[in-house]
N, C-alpha and C positions, 0 to 999 in steps of 0.2 A: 618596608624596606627589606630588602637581601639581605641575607647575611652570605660570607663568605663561600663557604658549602653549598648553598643554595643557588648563589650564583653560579659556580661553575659548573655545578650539576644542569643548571635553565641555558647554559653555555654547551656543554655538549649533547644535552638532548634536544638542541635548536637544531641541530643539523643533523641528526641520526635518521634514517633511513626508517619509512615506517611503512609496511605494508597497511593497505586499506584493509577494513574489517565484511566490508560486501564479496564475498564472491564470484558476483556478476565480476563488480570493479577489480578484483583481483585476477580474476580471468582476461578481463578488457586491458590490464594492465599488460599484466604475463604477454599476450599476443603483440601489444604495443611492440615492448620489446625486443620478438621476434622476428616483427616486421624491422623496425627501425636496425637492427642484425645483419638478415638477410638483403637490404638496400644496399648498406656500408660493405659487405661482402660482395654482391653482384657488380657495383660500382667499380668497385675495388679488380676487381678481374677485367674488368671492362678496358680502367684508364691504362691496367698492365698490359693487356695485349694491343692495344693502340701504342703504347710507347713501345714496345719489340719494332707491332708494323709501321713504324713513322720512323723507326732506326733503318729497320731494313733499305724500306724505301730511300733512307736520303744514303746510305751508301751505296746503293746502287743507281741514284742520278747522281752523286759526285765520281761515280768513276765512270761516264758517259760524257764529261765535258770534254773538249774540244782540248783543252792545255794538256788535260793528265795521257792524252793518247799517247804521247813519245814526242821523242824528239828525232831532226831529220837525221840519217846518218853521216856521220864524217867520214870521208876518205881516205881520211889519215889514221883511223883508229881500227885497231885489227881487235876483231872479238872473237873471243875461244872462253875453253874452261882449262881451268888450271888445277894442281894438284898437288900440296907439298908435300917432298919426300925428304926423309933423314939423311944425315950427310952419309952415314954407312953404307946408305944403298948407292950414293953416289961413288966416292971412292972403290966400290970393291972394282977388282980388274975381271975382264970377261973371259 
């Protein structure tokens, strides 16, 4: 039977991290690693620059539809550019 101590000790070195004692295996592992790395990394770049090009692209097929080109002009509406000026520069005399 456990005792206290014993238990929690068989408790935390149940999960404790234990490198193999082969070298080969510790080699084999080590590379594991660095593949399983460099995948998550490569991927990783991959799905980034597809989601840039699949933004770019849908902004530029939504500004190519047929609605977003304008609307027809009114005859009634006069277009300029405008410009506010302070009331001072208005009132002074010429």
């Amino acid at each position: 039977m456990f005792t206290r101590a014993s238990a929690v000790h068989h408790f935390r070195t149940l999960f404790a991290p234990r490198k193999p004692r082969n070298p080969l295996v510790r080699i084999a592992v080590g590379l594991l690693g660095l593949a399983i790395l460099a995948a998550m990394v490569f991927v990783g770049v991959f799905v980034g620059a597809a989601m840039i090009l699949i933004g770019l692209a849908w902004k530029l097929l939504a500004s190519r539809k047929p609605g977003s080109v304008g609307r027809a002009a009114d005859p009634n509406v006069v277009e300029g550019e405008y410009r506010v000026v302070r009331k001072s520069a208005l009132s002074s005399p010429r």
